[in-house]
DRENLOFI-308936 format. One record per atom (N, C-alpha, C): x negated, z, y negated; atom name; residue in three letters; residue number from 0. Coordinates in nm, 2 decimals. Layout:
<rs>
R        u        w        v   atom   type   seq
R        X        Z        Y     CA    ALA   NUM
...
</rs>
This chain:
<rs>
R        u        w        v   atom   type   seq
R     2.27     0.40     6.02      N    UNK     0
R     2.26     0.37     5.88     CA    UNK     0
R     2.13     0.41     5.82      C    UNK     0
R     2.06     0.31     5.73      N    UNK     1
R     1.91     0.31     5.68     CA    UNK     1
R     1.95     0.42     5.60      C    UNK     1
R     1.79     0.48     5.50      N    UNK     2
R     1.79     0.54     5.40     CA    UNK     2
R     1.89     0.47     5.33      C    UNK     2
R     1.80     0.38     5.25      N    UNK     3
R     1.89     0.27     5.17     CA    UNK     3
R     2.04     0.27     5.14      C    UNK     3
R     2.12     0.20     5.27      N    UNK     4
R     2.24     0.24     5.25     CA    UNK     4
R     2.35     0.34     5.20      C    UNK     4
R     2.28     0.48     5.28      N    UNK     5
R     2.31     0.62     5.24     CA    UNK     5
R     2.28     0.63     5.14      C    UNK     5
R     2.16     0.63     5.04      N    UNK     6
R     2.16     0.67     4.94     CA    UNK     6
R     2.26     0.55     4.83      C    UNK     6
R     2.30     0.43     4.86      N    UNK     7
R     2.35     0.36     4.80     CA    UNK     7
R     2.56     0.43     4.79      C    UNK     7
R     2.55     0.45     4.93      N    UNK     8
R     2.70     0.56     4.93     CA    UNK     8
R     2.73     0.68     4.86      C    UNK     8
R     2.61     0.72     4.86      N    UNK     9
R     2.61     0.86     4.80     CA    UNK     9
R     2.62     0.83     4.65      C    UNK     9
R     2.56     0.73     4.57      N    UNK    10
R     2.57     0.69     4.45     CA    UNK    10
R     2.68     0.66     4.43      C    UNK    10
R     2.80     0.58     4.50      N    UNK    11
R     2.91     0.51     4.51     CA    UNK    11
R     2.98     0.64     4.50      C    UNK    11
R     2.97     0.72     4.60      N    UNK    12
R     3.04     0.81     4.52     CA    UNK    12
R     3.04     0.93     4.44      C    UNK    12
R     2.91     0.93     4.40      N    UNK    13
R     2.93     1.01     4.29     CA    UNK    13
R     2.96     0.92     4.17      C    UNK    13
R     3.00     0.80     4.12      N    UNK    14
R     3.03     0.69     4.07     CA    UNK    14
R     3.19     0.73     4.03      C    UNK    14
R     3.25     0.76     4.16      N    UNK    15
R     3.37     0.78     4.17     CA    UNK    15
R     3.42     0.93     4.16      C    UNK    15
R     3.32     0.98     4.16      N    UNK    16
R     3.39     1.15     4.13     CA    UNK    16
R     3.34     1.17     3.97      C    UNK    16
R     3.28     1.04     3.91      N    UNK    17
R     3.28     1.11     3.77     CA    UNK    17
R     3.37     1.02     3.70      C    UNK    17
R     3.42     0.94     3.74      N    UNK    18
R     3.51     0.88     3.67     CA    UNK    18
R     3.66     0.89     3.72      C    UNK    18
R     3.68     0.97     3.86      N    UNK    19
R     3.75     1.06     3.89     CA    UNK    19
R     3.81     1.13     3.75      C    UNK    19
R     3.68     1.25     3.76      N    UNK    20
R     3.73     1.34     3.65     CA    UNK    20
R     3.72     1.32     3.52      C    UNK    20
R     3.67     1.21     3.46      N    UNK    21
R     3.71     1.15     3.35     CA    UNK    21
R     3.84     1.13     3.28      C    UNK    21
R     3.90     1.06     3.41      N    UNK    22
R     4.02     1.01     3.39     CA    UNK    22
R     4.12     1.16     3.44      C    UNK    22
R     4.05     1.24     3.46      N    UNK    23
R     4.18     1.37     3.47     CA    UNK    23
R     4.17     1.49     3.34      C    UNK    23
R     4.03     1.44     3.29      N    UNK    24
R     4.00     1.53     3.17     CA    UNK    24
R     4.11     1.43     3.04      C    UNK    24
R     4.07     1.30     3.05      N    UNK    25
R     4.11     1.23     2.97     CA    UNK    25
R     4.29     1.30     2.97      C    UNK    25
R     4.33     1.23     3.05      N    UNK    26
R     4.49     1.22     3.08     CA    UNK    26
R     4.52     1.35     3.03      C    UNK    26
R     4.46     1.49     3.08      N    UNK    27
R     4.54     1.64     3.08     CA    UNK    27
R     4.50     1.65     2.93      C    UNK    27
R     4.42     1.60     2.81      N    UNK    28
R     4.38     1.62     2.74     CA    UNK    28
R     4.43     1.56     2.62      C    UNK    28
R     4.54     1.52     2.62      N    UNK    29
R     4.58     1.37     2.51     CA    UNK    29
R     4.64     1.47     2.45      C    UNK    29
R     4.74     1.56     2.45      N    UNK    30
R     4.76     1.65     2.30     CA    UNK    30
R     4.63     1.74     2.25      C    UNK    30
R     4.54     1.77     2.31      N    UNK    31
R     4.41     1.82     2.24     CA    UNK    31
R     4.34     1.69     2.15      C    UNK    31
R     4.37     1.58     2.22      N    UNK    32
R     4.25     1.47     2.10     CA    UNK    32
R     4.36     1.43     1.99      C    UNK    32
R     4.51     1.41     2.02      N    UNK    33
R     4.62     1.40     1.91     CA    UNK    33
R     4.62     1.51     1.80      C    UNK    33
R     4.57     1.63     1.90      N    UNK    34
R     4.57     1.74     1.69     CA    UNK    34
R     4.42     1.74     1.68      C    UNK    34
R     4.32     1.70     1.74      N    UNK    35
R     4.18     1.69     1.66     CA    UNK    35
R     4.16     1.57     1.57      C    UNK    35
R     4.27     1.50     1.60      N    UNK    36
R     4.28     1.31     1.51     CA    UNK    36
R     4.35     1.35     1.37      C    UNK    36
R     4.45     1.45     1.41      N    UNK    37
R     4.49     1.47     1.29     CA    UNK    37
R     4.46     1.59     1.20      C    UNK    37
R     4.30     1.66     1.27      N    UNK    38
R     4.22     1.72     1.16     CA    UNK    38
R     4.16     1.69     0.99      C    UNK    38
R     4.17     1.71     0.92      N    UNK    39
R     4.09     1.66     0.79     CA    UNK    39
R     3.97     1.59     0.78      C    UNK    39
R     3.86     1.67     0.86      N    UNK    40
R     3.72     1.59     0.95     CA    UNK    40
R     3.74     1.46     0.97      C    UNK    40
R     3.83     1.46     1.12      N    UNK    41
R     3.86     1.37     1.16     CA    UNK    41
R     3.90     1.23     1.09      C    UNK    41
R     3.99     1.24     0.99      N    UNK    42
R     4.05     1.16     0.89     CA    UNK    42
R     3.95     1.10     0.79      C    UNK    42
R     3.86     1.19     0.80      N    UNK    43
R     3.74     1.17     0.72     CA    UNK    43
R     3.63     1.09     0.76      C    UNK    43
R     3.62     1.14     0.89      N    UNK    44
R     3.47     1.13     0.94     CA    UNK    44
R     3.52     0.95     1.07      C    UNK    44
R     3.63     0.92     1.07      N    UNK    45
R     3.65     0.86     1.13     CA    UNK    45
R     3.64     0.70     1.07      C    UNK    45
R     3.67     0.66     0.90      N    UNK    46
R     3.65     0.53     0.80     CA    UNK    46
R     3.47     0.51     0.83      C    UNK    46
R     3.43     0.64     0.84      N    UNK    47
R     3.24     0.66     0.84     CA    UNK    47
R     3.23     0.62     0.93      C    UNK    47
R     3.27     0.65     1.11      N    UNK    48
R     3.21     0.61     1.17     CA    UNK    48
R     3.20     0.45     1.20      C    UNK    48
R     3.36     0.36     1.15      N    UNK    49
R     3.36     0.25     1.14     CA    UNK    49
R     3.29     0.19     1.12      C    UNK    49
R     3.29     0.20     0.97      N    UNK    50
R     3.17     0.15     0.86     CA    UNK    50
R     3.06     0.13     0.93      C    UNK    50
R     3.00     0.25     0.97      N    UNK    51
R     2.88     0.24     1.08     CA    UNK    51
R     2.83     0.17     1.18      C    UNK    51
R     2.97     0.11     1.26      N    UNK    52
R     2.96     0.02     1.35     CA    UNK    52
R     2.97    -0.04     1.29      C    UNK    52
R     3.02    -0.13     1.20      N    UNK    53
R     3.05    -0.28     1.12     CA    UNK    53
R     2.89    -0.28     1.11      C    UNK    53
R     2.83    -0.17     1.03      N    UNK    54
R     2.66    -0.20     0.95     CA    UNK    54
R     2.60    -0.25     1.09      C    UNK    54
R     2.60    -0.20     1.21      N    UNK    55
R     2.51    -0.19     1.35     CA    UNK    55
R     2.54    -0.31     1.39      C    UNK    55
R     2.68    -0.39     1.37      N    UNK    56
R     2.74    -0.52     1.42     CA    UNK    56
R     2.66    -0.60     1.34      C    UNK    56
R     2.64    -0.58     1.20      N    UNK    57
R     2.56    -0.68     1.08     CA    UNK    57
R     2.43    -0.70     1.13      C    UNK    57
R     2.40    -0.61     1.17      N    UNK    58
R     2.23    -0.61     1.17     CA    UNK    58
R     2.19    -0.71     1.28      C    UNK    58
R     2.27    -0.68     1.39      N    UNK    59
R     2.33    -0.79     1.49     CA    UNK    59
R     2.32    -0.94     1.48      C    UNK    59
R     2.43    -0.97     1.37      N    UNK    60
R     2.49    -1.08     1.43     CA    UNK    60
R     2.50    -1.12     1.29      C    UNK    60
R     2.45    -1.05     1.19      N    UNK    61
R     2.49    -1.09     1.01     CA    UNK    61
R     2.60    -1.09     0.98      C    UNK    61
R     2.58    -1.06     0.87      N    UNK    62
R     2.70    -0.99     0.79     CA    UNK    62
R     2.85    -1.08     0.80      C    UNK    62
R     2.78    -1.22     0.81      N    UNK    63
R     2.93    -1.32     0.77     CA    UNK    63
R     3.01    -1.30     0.93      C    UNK    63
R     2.93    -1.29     1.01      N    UNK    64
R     3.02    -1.31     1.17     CA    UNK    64
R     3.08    -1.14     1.17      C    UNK    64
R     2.97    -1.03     1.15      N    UNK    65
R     3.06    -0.92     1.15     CA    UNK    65
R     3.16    -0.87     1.10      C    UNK    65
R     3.19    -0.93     0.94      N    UNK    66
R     3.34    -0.93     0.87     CA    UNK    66
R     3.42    -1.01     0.96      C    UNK    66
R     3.39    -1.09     1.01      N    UNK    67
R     3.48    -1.20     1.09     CA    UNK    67
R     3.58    -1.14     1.23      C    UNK    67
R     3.42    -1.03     1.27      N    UNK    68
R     3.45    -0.94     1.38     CA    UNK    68
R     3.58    -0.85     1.33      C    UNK    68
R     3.52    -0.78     1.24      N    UNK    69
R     3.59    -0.68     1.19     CA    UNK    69
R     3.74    -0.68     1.14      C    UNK    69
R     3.78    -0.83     1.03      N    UNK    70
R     3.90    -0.85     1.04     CA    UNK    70
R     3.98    -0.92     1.13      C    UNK    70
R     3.91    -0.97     1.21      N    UNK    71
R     3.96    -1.01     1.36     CA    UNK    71
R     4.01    -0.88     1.46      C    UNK    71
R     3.98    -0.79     1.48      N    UNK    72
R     3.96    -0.66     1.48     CA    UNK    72
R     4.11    -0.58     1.46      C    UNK    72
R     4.09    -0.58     1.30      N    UNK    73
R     4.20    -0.51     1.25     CA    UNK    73
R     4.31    -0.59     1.25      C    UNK    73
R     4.29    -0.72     1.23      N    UNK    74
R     4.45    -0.78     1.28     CA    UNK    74
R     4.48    -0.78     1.40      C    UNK    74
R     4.39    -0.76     1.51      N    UNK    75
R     4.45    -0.72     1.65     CA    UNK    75
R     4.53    -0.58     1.65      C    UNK    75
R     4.50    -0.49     1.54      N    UNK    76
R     4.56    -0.36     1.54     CA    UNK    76
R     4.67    -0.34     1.51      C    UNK    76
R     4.69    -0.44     1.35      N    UNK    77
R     4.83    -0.43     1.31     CA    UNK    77
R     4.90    -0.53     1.36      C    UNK    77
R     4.82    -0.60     1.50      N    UNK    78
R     5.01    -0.68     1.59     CA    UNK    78
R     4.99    -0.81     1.48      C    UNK    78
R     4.85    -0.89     1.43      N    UNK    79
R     4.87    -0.98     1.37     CA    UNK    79
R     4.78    -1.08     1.49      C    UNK    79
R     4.75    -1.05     1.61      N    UNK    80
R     4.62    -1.15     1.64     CA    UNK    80
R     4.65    -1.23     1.72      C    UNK    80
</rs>
């Protein structure tokens, strides 16, 4: 086996050991992100970050297609899309 190769395996798996433990931080971790969602911050700082992306989507793609995004979006949320 070339350099090449090996270094291409070795990438492959570190590829797979961080998303390995992603998915074991994630999983073991769902009542820690459930009482940080329902911090005050969180409730707060969470309409902001929205907003934020909708503006970054605008700047994008203009304002008329990003509303478009956005209520397209939120009717996929509430089970309308």
């Amino acid at each position: 086996m070339d350099d090449t190769a090996r270094l291409k395996d070795d990438l492959e798996e570190l590829r797979e050991a961080v998303l390995d433990d992603w998915i074991l931080v994630t999983t073991r971790n769902v009542d820690a992100i459930r009482s940080m969602e329902q911090t005050l911050s969180w409730r707060v700082t969470k309409p902001l970050r929205v907003l934020r992306s909708v503006q970054r989507r605008a700047s994008d793609v203009g304002y008329v297609r990003a509303g478009q995004l956005a209520a397209a979006r939120v009717a996929e949320k509430l089970g309308r899309g």
